[in-house]
N, C-alpha and C positions, 0 to 999 in steps of 0.2 A: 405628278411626273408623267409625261405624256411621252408615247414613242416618238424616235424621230429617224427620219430617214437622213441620211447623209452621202450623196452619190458625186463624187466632183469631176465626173465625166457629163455632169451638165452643165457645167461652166461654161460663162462662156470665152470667146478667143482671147480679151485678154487678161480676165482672173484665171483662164487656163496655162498663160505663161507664169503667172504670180504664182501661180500651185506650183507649176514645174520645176519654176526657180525655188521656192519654199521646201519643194519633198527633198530635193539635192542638197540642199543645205542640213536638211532634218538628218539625212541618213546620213553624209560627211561627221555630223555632228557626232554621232550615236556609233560612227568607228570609231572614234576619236573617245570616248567614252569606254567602250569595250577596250580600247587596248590600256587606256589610262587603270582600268580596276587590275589588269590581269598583270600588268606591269608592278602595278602594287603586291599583289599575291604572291607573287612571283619574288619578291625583292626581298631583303633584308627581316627576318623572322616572319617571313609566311603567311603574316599578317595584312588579308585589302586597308587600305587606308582612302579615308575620303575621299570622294570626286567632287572635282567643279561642275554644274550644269551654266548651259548658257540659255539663262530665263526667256531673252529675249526672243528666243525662235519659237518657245512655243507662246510667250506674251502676243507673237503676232498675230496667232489665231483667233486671238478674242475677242474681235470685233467682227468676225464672221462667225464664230461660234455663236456670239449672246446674240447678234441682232440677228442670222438673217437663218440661223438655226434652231435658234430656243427664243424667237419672238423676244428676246429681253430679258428671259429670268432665268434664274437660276435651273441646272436641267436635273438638280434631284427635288426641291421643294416648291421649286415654279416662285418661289417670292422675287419679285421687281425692287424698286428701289424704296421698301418698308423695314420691315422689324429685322431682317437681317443680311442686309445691305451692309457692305460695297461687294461687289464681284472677284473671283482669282479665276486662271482657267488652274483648274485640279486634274489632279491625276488618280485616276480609277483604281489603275495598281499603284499602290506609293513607290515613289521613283527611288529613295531612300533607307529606307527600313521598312518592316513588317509586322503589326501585330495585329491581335487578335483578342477577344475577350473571352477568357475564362469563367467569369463573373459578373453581378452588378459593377464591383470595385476595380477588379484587378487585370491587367492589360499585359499578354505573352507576348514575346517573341514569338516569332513562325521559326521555324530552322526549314531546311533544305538540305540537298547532296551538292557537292562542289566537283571538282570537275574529277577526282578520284574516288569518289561515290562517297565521301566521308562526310558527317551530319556539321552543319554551320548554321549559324545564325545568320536565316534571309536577309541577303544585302542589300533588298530594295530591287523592284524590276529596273532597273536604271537604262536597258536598253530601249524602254518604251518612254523615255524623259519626252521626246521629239514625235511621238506615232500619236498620230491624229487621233485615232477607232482608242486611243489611253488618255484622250482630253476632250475636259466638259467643263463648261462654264459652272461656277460652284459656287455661291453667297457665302461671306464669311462663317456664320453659324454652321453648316454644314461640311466643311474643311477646315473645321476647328478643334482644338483640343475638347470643346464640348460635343464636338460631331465625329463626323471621320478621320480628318486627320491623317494617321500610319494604318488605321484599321485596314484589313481586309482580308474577313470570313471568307472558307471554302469549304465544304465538303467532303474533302478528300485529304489533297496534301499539297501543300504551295511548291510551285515548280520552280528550279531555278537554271541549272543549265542541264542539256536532254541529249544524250547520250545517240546517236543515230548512224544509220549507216548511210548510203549519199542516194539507194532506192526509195529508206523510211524517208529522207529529208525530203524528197519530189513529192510525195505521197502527200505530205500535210495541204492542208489550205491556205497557206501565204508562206511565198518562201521565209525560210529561218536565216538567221545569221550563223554562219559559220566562226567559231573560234579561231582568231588569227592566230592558237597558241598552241592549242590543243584540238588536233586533231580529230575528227570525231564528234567533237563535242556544237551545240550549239542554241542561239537563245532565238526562243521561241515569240510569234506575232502571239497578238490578244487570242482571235481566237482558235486558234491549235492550242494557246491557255488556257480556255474556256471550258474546252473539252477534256483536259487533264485535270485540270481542277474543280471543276465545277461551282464559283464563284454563288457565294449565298447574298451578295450583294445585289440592289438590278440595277441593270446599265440599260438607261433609254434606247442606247444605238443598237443593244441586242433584244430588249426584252420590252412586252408590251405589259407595265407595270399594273392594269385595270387585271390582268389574272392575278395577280400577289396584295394588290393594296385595294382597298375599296372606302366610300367617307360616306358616311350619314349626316343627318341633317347636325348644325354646330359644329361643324368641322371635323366632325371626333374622325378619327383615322379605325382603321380595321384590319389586322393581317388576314388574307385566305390562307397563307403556306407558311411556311418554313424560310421562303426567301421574303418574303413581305416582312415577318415578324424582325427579320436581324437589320433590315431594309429599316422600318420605322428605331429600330434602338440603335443603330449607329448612326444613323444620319437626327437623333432627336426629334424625328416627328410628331411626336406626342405631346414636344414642349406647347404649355396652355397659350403664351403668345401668340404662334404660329395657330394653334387652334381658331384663337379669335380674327387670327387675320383671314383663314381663312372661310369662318362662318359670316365677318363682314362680306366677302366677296360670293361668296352661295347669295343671302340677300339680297345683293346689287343684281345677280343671276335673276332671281325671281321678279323681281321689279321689271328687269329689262324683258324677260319670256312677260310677265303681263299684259307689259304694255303694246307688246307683240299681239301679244294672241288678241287682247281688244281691237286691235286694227284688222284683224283678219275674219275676228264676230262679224264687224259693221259689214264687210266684203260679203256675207253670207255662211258662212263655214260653220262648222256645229264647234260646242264650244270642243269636242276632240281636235277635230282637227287644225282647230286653231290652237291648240298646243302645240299638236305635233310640228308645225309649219315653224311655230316661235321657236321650238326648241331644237329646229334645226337650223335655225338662222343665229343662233347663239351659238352650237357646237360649231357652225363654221368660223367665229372669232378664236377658236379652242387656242390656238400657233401664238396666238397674243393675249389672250384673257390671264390674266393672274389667278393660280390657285384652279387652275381649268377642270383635272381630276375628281376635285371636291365640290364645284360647280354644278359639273355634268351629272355626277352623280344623285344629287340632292336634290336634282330638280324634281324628279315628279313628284317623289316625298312632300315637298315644300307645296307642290302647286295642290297638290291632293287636300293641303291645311285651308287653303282658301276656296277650292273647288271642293267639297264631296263628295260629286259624281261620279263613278270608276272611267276609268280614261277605256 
């Protein structure tokens, strides 16, 4: 799972209209949405009742997601099109429901304050169905009821609607949506989320996952933290498939840094820095290498089994 930057102020002139036309649609959609829940809540026993989402605006992202942002693969597990193939674009908060693991087995609801501070069961961040910085290209295994799915761990407490005055609402880091209903109240961007919650999930577009996850040689995965460890058990990291897929491609890693570094011996180079040289010409494939993380990582380990010599 490699960071990834996402800036679409560097588009150019005319995927920069397709954005413009796209975020106006996004955000149309996502009133349209807010008033739809609150019309529900509001209505006949008190009770939200279902919303429609419209797939297709965020489906439209995912061929600028997977190709030209995540190189192809999936942006939690990096697998292309192998063991757990075909693609969805996912959503980071579930757009629908919310839970949580209490256990190996067993799977909570989140609850929240609703707009009179009284505890409900998390409706889903449903305002972020449409926000970009809440969609990632996702392989079926890892937005699966074997993977994430409704999951998502926090640290604190899951936000649902935030209570503000119109000073605190300037104050945040991307403006919030105000409640067409309720007064006061309002739903908050990702991350003014981030920051209330503090998400035990990683998200590529905020966090640079090589502090929380790290892989030895065979694939084997490894938490550093607390966010790494809930990181590898909700998204299935540890499943042995994924294992071998990804010790096949550390392999195909060493072979290609080899045959690197042998072209660079012949040039004159000690055999160091004909490593160093090869295994910076592989980190720069990183954007498209499959399983890149577990790759990068295993290389010296791996090259140390056939070299030796301390690098």
């Amino acid at each position: 799972m490699p960071p990834v930057a996402f800036d679409p102020g560097t588009f150019e002139a005319e995927e920069q209209d397709w954005w413009t036309r796209w975020k106006d649609r996004a955000l149309a959609a996502t009133k349209d949405l807010i008033e739809a829940w609150e019309r529900s809540k509001t209505g006949a026993g008190g009770e939200a009742q279902a919303i429609t989402f419209k797939s297709a605006i965020w489906t439209e992202l995912k061929s600028h997601l997977l190709l030209k942002l995540f190189g192809g693969k999936c942006a939690y597990c990096e697998t292309k099109k192998s063991v757990r193939w075909p693609v969805d674009v996912e959503h980071f908060r579930p757009k629908g429901a919310v839970e949580f693991r209490v256990d190996d087995e067993r799977l909570k609801r989140a609850t929240a304050e609703d707009e009179n501070g009284h505890p409900i069961e998390h409706p889903g961040y449903f305002w972020l169905a449409y926000n970009w910085k809440n969609l990632l290209p996702s392989c079926k295994r890892c937005n699966s009821g074997k993977g994430k799915n409704m999951q998502f761990p926090v640290e604190r407490a899951h936000v649902f609607l935030k209570r503000l005055s119109a000073t605190e609402a300037r104050k945040l880091k991307a403006p919030p949506i105000e409640s067409p209903n309720w007064k006061g109240m309002y739903y908050l961007a990702p991350e003014d989320l981030d920051d209330l919650e503090s998400p035990l999930l990683l998200n590529p577009y905020r966090d640079d996952p090589a502090n929380h996850i790290r892989f030895g040689i065979k694939g084997i995965e490894a938490a550093v933290d607390q966010k790494g460890e809930y990181t590898i058990r909700v998204l299935d990291l540890a499943d042995d498939e994924l294992r071998r897929e990804r010790q096949r491609a550390q392999e195909q890693g060493l072979f290609s840094v080899f045959a690197r570094a042998q072209y660079h011996s012949l040039q004159g180079d000690t055999l160091e820095r004909s490593f160093q040289k090869a295994q910076k010409e592989v980190e720069d494939t990183r954007a498209t290498m499959e399983y890149s993380a577990a790759v990068l990582d295993a290389l010296p380990a791996l090259w140390m089994q056939l070299t030796p010599r301390p690098l």
